[in-house]
N, C-alpha and C positions, 0 to 999 in steps of 0.2 A: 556643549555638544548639542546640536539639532534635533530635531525631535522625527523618530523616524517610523513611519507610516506604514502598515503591513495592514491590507485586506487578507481577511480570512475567507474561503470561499466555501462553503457547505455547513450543512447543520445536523450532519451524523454525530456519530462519536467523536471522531477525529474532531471534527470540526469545534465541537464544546467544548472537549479539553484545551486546542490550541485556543479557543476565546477567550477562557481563566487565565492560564499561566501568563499567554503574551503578554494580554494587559496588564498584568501584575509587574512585568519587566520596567525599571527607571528607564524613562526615553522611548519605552515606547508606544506607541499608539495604535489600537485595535478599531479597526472599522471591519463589522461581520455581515459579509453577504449571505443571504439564506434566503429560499424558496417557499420555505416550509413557514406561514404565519402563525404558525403555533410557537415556533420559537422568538419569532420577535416579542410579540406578546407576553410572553413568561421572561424575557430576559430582561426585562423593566429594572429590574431590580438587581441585577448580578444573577451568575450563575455559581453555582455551587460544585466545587472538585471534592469528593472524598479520594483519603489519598490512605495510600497503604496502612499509615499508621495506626489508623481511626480518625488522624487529623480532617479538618476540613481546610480548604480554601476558596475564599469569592473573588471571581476575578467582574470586572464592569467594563464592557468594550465602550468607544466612545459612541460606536453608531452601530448599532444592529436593524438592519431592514432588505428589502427587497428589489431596492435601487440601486441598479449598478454603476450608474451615475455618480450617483453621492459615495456609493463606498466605494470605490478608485478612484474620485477624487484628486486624492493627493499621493495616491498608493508608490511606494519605493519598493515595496516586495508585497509578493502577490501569494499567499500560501494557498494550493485547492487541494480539496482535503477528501472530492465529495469521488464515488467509485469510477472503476475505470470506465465503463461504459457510459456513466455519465460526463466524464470529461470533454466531449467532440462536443456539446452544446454547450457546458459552460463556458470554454474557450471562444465559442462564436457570442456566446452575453457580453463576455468583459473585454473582448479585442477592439470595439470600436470607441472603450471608454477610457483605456487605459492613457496615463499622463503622456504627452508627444515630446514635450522638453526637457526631459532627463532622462538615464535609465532605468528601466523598470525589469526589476529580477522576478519573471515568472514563474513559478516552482511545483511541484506538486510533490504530496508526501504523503502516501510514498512514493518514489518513483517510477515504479515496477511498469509492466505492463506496453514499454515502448512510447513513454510519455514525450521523450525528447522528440519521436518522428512526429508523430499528434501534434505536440506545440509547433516544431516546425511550421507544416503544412499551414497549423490554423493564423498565425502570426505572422503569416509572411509579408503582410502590408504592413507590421512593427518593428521597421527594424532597429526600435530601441530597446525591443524587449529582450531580455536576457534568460534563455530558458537553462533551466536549472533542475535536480532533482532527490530526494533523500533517499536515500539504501532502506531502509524501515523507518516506522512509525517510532520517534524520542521514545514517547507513552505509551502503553497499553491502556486504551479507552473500552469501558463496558460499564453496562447497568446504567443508560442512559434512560433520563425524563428530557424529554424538549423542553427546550427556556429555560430549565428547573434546575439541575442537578448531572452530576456524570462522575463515574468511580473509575481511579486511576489504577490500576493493575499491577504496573510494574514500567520501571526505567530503562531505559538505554545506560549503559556507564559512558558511553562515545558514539557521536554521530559521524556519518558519512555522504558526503556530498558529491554530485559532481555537475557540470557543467555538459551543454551539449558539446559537440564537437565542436562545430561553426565559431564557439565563442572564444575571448581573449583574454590570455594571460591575467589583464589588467582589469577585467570583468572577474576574474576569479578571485584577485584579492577584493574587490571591493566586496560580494557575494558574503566569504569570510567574516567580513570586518560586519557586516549586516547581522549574517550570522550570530555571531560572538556577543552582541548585546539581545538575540532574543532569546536562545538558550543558557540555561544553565552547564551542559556536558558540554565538552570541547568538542570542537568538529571540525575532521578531517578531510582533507579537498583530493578527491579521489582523480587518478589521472585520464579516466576512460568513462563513458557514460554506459559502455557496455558491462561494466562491474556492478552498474545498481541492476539494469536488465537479467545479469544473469546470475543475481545474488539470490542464491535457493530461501522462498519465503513461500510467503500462502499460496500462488499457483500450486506449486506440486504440496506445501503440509495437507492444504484442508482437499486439494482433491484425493490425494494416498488414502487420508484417514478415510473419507467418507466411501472410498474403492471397497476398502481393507472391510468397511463394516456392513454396507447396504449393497455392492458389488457381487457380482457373481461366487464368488467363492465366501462372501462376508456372514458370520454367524448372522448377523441380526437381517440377513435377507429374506425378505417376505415377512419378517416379524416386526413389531411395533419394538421401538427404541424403550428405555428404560427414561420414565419422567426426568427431567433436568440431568440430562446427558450431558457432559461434560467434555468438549475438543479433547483437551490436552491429560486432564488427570486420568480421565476415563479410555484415553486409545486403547484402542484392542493390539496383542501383538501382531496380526497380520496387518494393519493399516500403516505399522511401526516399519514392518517389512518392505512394503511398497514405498514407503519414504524414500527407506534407505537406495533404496530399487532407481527409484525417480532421482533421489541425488547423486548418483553414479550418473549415470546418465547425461546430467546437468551438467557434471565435471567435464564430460565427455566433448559437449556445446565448448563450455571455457577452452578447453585445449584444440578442437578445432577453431575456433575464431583465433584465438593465439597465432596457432599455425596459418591462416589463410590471409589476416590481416595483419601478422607482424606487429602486432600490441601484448603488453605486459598485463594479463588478468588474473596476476597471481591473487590479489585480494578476495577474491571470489572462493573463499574455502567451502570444505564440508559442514553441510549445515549442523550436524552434529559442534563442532568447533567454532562455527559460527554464533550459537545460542549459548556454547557456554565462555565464549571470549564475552556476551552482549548481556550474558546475566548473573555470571561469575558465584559468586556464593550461596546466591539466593539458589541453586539448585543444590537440594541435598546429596542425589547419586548421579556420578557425569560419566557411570560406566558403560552404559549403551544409549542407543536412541532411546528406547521406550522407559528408561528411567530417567534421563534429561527431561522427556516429556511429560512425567507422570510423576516429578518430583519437583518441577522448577516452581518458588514459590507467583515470579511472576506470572506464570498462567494458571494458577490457582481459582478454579470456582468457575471459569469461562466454560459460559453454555453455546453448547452448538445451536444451529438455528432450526426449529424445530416446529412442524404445527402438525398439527390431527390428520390423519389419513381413517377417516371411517371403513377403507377397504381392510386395514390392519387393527381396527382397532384401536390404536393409540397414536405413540408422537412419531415420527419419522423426520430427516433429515427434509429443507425446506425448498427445494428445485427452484424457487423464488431469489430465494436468499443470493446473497453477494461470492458465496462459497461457489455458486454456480454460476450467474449472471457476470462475476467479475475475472472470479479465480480460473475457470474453466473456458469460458470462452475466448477472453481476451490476453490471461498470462498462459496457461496450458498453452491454449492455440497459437501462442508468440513464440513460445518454445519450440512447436512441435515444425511448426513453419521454418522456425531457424535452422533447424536439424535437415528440413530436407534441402535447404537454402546452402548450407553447409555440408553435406552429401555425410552426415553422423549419423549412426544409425542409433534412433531412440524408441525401442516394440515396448519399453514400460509405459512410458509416457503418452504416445500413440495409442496405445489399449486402453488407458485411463484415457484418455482424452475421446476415444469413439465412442467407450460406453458411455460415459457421462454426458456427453451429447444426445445421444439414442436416451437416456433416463431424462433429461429434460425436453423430449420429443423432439429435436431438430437435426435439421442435416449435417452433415460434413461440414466441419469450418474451412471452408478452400479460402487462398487469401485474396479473392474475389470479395469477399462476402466483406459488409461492411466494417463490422467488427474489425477486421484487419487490412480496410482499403487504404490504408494510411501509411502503410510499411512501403518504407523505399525498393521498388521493383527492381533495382539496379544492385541491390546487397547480394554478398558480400562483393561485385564486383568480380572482374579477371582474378585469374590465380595468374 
């Protein structure tokens, strides 16, 4: 069997972990695109995965650097890894490098965020590329050193994939067959790219929780957060509530799209059902939301993004962070746009999504604004 060529693209979290495991895979070969020269630098020598157990693992990509030349190359699958607002540049880096005499399976993982209309647009002079995208992150990546080190969290038991629309059957198995030698979990080839778009994940968890806590109604409003706060162990029950709140709602999306486009999204469960089909025993109590979340061993110890607010005194949630820049603007806002694109009425996710904007100073996300120039103007189309 040939030896099969996966650029990894980003040097977050995501990105470290998928540079260990891949290359550890027989057959295949890692070349890691990154921005960041601190990671090329430290990655000399392997990088390092702690892994739930205590175990460690070194994974050695073949090429780590900052030329997208050299690391698409010879790329067959293209992982990006890096946030959603950075995706519209990376895509314009690696389009004019990418291989013209085969297929080249495009990907981003996660999916989320309306990556298949992004790729579209950005790729439209590729039409070898095959744009593709994961439902969630395999791993949970945290306690990252660049170059260095990165601590595994917790597994997926099963992946899910899908395919943009545009693409063929025959692109789908081969995807698969790529697939199946870089993971360990099986993965399943989802029918609709709108099941990864509207699979309830970090847009609405980390916007709810941080609603639930720093939000108008949230204890820890106006007060400084407690040192190494924790997402998941630590949610407060109102952040629990807005979840649930935002994932009704989300249902809501599913079954209008159902009904206006005539597609099957039954996959698209409640995220409650979702976390405990994707984490199964590792969660000790699967009786409500805030015990799935505050008992699941894989989100164990995951600290919120946190830095000094001198006006409070102590740590507060990070306006910076990806929780805002990725989750709020880009998934929220894909959400809240879909709703009114689909005449659903979403006031949970719309009042999270206004405040959260107004707390990180900006205006109305209208789908004018960059952020969401990329969304096909013609969706959902005549009824």
């Amino acid at each position: 069997m040939r030896i099969l060529d996966v650029t990894v693209c980003g040097g977050g979290r995501t990105g470290h972990l998928h540079a260990v495991l891949l290359s550890r895979q027989p057959g295949v070969r890692v070349s890691w695109l990154t921005g960041n020269p601190e990671v090329v630098g430290g990655a000399a020598g392997g990088i390092v995965a702690r892994m739930p157990d205590g175990s460690t693992l070194r994974g050695e990509p073949a090429r780590v650097g900052t030329d997208p030349a050299e690391a698409l190359r010879h790329a067959d699958v293209v992982v990006i890894t890096v946030p959603a607002h950075a995706r519209a540049a990376t895509l314009r880096t690696i389009a004019p490098h990418l291989p013209r005499d085969k297929p080249v399976f495009v990907g981003a993982i996660p999916g989320f965020c309306g990556f298949d209309w992004l790729a579209e647009a950005a790729l439209a002079g590729r039409p070898n590329a095959v744009i593709w995208g994961m439902k969630d992150v395999p791993h949970i990546a945290c306690d990252l050193v660049p170059g260095r080190s990165i601590r595994m969290a917790g597994a997926k038991e099963r992946l899910h994939v899908a395919l943009h629309r545009c693409e063929s059957p025959e692109s789908s198995d081969a995807l698969a067959g790529h697939l199946a030698r870089m993971f360990a979990a099986p993965v399943t080839m989802l029918r609709d790219y709108l099941e990864i778009t509207l699979t309830p994940g970090n847009p609405i968890m980390h916007s709810a929780v941080i609603y639930g806590l720093v939000g108008p109604y949230g204890q820890w409003r106006d007060r400084p957060l407690p040192e190494g706060f924790c997402w998941w162990s630590d949610c407060p029950e109102l952040g629990a509530y807005f979840l649930e709140r935002s994932d009704e709602e989300n249902q809501r999306l599913r079954r209008g799209a159902e009904a206006r486009l005539g597609i099957d999204l039954s996959s698209v469960k409640p995220l409650k059902t979702e976390i405990v089909e994707a984490y199964g025993d590792q969660i000790a109590d699967a009786h409500t939301m805030l015990t799935v979340l505050r008992t699941n061993r894989a989100y164990a110890g995951i600290g919120a993004p946190l830095i000094h607010d001198a006006r409070l005194g102590g740590p507060t949630i990070d306006r910076a962070s990806r929780a805002f820049t990725e989750d709020v603007v880009h998934g929220l806002g894909l959400l809240v746009w879909m709703g009114r694109r689909l005449d659903v009425p979403t006031p949970t996710l719309d009042e999270i999504h206004r405040w959260a904007l107004a707390h990180m100073g900006r205006a109305d996300n209208a789908p004018s604004h960059n952020s969401l120039s990329h969304l096909p103007q013609d969706w959902p189309g005549a009824v």
